[in-house]
C-alpha positions as CSV (number, residue, x, y, z in Angstrom):
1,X,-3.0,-2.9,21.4
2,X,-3.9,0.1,19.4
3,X,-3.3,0.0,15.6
4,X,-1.1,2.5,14.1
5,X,-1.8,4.1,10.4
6,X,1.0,2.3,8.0
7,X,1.4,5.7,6.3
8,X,2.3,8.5,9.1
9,X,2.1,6.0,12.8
10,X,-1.1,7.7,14.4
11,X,-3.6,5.6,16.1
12,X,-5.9,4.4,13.3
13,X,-9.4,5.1,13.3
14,X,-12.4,2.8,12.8
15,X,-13.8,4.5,10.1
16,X,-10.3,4.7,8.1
17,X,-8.8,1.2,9.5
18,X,-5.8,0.6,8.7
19,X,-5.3,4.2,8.6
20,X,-6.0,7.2,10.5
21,X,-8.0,9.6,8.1
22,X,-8.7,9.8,4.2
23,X,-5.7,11.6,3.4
24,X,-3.6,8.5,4.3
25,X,-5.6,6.6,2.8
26,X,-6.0,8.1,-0.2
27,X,-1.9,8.9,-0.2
28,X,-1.9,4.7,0.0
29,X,-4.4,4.3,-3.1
30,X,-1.9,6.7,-4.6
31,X,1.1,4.5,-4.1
32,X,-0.6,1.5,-5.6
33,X,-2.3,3.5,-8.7
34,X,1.6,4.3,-9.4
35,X,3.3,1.4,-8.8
36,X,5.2,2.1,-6.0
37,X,4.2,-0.9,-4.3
38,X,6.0,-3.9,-5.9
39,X,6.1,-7.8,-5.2
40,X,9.7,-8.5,-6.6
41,X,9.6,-11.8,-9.1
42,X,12.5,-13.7,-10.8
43,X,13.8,-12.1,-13.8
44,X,12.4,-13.2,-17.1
45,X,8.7,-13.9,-15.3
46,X,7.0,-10.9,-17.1
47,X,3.8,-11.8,-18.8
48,X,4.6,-13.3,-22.5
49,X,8.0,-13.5,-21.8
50,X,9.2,-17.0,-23.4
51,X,12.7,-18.4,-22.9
């Protein structure tokens, strides 16, 4: 079973794994730098937050 690249679904490549060149993988780094990649938490659970 071949892997597919998470960004644009072309056959990864073993160099790039899980992705199939350095511009997906460099368009993922991207996402996490900004924030677009998010684990959702309970509201109120931010750092220092006190109830």
């Amino acid at each position: 079973m071949k892997v597919k690249c998470p960004i644009c679904g072309k056959p990864a490549v073993q160099e790039f794994r899980p992705f199939c060149s350095k511009r997906c993988a460099d368009v993922d780094l991207h996402r996490w730098l900004g924030g677009s990649y998010v684990i959702p938490g309970m509201e109120g659970e931010a750092e220092g937050e006190e109830e």
